[in-house]
N, C-alpha and C positions, 0 to 999 in steps of 0.2 A: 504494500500500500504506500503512494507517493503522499508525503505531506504539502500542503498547501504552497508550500515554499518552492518546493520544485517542481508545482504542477504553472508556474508564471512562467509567462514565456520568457523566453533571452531578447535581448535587445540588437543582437548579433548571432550572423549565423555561426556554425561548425567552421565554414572557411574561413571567416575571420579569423576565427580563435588560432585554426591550424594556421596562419600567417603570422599570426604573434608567434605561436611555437617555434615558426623556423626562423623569425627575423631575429628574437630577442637572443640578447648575450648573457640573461639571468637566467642563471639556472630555478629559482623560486618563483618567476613570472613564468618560465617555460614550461614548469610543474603546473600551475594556476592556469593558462592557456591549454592546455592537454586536459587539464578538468574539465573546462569548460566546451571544449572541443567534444568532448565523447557524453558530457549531457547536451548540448547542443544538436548531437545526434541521433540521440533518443537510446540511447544506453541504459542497461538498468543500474541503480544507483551502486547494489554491488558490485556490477561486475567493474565500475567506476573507482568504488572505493579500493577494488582487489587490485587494479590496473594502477592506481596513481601512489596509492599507500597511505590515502589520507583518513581519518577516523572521519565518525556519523556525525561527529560534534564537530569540527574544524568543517567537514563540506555545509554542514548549515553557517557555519560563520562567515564560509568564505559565498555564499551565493546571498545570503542577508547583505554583504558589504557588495556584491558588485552588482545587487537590484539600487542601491542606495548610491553607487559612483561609476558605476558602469565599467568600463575598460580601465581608467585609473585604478581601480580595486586592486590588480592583479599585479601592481607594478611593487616591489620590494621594498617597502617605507625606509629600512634600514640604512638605504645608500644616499639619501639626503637629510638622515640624522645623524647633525654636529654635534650631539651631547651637550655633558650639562655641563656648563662654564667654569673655567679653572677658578678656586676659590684665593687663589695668590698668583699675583699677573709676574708675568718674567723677571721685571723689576724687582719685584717680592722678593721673588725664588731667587734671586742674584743673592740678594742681602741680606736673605736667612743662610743662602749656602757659607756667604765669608763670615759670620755671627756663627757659625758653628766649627767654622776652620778655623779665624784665627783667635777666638776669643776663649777659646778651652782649650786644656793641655793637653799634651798628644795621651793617644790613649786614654782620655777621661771623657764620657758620654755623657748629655747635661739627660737628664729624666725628661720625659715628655710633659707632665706637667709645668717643668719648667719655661720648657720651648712653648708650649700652650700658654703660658702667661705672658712670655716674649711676645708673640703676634699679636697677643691682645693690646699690649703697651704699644707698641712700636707702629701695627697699622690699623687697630684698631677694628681688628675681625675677630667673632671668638669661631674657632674650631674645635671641634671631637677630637678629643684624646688621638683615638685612633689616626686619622690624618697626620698628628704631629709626626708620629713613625714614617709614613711615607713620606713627608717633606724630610727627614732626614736620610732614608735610603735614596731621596734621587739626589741628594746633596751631595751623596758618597760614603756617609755617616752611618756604622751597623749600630743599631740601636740592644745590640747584643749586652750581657755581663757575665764576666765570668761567674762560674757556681762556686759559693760556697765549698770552704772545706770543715769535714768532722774532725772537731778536734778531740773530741771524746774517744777516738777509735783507741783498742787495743794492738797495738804491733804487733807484740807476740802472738796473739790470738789469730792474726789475719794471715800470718806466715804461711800456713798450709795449705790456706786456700789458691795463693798467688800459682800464676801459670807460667808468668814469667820471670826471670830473678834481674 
């Protein structure tokens, strides 16, 4: 039984679609164009799904969105999304990278908290913890520490177990 969705017509025939198929250079528009191409043809909706590899739920989303835009529907969103804006412009990230070169000693990592209250003073953004770290791995900076050592251990006790001497 076809639901209502796919008993609408297409706004485009079969050879439309197969001309998208062989023009386009996206492989995700060329999958969508081949959908559309074999419902277009009067295909049963499994033998569509089995043929393209798409679930019952993605082909109603994807014929809801190209009743609602037509041929635009089918083109790859991905490749004209520039994400979401660097939160420190290059200037920033110049003069966090030398605030962490030359203002600390070699070998000594400032905590992220710290670096977290730097940005705040200095340019007056507050960031997540979490991002301090990656401002400092692109800086060049491991925000690593060494571990702890037990000083509690017993020597003699530990002898037997060692592998190596």
């Amino acid at each position: 039984m076809k639901s209502a969705l796919f008993a609408q017509p297409l706004q485009h025939s079969a050879a439309d679609f197969w001309q998208l198929f062989e023009t386009s250079d996206c492989a995700v528009e060329q999958r969508r164009a081949q959908f559309f191409a074999l419902l277009a043809e009067g295909r049963s909706l499994a033998e569509i799904l089995a043929l393209t590899r798409y679930s019952r739920v993605t082909s109603y989303a994807l014929v809801t969105r190209y009743h609602a835009l037509g041929l635009e529907s089918l083109a790859d969103g991905r490749h004209s999304n520039a994400g979401a804006p660097t939160v420190l412009t290059p200037s920033e990230q110049q003069r966090l990278a030398r605030h962490l070169h030359e203002d600390f000693e070699p070998g000594v990592v400032p905590a992220g908290k710290d670096l977290q209250q730097w940005i705040q003073t200095e340019f007056g953004k507050k960031v997540y913890l979490g991002r301090t770290y990656e401002f400092m791995r692109a800086a060049g900076v491991s925000p690593q520490k060494s571990r702890p050592r037990q000083v509690r251990g017993d020597e003699v006790a530990q002898e037997p177990f060692k592998t190596k001497s």
